[in-house]
N, C-alpha and C positions, 0 to 999 in steps of 0.2 A: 504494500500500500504506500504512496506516496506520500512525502509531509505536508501535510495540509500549513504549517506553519509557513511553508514557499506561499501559499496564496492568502494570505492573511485572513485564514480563518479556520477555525478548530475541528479537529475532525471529528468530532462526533456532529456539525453541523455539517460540513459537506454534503454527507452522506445525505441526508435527510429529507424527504420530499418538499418542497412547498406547496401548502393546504393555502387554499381560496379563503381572507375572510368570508365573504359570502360568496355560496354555492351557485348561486344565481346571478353571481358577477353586479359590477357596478350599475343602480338604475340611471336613463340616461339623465333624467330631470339631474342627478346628483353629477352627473359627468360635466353637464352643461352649465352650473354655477360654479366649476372648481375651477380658476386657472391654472394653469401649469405653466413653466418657462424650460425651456422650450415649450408650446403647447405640443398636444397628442390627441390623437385621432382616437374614436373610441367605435366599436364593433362588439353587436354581440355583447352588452355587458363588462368587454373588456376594455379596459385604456391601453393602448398602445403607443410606444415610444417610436419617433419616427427617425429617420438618420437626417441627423441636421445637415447641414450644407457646408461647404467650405468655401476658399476665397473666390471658387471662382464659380462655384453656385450661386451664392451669397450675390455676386457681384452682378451677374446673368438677369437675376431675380429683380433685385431693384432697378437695374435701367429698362426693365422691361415694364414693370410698375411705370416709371417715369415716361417713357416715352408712348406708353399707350393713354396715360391718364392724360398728356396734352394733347392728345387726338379724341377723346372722351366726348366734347359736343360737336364734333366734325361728324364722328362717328355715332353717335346716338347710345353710348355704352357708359356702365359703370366696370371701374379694374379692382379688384381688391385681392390682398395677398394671405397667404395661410388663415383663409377664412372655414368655419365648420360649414359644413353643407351636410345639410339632411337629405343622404340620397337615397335609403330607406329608412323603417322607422324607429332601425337598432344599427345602424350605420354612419357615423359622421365622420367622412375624410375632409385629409383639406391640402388644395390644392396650393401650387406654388405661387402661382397666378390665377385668376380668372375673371374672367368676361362675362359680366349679366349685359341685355339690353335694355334700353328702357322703357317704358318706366322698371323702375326699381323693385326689387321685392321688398315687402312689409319687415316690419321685427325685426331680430338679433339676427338669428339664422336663417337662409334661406332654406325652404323645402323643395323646391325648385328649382331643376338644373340649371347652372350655367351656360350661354352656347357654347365659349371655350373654356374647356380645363386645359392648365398645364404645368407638366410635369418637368422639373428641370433636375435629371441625372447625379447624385451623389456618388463620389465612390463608391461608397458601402454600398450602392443601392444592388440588388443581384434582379439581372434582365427578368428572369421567371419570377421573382416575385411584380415587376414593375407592369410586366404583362399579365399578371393577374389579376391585379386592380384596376388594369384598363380595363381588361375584359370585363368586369364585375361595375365600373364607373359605366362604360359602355348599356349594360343590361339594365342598369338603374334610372336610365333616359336621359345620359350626359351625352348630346349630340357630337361631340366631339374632342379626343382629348390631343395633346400637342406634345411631344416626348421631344426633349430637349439635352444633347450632350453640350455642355456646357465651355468644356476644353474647347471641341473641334467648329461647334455651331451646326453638326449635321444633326438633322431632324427629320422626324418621321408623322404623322398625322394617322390618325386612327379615329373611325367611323364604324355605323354598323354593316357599310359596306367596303369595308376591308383597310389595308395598311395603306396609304400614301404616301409615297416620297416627297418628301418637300424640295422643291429644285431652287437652286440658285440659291439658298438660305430665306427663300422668302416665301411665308405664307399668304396665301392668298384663302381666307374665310368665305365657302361657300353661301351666296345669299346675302351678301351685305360687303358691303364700300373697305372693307375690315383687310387690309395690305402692311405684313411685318417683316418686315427687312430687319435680320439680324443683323448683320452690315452697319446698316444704321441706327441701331438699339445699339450698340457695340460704340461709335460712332459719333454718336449724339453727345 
């Protein structure tokens, strides 16, 4: 057996399961008045920790906030970032960015997809879980989510009629005036 003293903690606790305070996981009314820092996306009962971003996630994120929020009444849209979305009724992800039109939804949360989610690539993040939650943001009536490598600016577009390449770094938002040049979010 190894020494548990290496990982700073005793071995009679290693071992040991961890038991659920509650069997029935956290209710969401309770998930939804606790902040957390980083925030965390809660599913199912469960809070989940998300992989935070790095410099150059981090970096991707806000000029993308920036540059779509001064295009906001050109384009008829609100931007807001790591917001909870009710995209079922035991589901609240949150995306990196996104896109409501307007008017606005009511309340704190929206229950109500976004037209764009998007997702901007962490290290840590692993593709099969990224594509899981597309699929499952997909199935939940998010019209469209926007997967973003943040190093390279290649991107990919996801609908519920299949994968899209994004050419030239630039997306062009099916059904509305809605044109993002990483380029120039980079740029800006």
């Amino acid at each position: 057996m190894p020494d548990m003293a290496d990982y700073g903690i005793h071995e009679t606790a290693a071992f040991q399961p961890l038991l659920p305070i509650n069997p029935a996981g956290m209710p969401v009314e309770e998930y939804l008045r606790t902040p957390y820092s980083p925030d965390r996306e809660y599913r199912d009962g469960m809070v989940l920790e998300r992989n935070v971003g790095d410099k150059e996630h981090s970096r991707l994120q806000a000029r993308l906030a920036q540059y779509l929020g001064r295009r906001r009444k050109q384009w008829n849209i609100e931007v807001y970032t790591e917001l909870r979305v009710q995209v079922t009724p035991k589901w609240y992800p949150l995306p990196d960015v996104c896109i409501y039109t307007l008017p606005d939804f009511e309340g704190r949360y929206p229950s109500e997809p976004p037209l764009l989610w998007i997702e901007i690539l962490s290290q840590d993040d692993l593709m099969k879980d990224v594509w899981k939650k597309t699929s499952d943001l997909l199935q939940g009536g998010v019209p469209m989510v926007w997967i973003i490598d943040p190093t390279t600016l290649e991107s990919e577009l996801r609908t519920s009629d299949g994968i899209h390449q994004v050419i030239d770094k630039t997306l062009l938002v099916p059904g509305s005036p809605i044109e993002i040049s990483l380029v120039d979010v980079m740029e800006e």
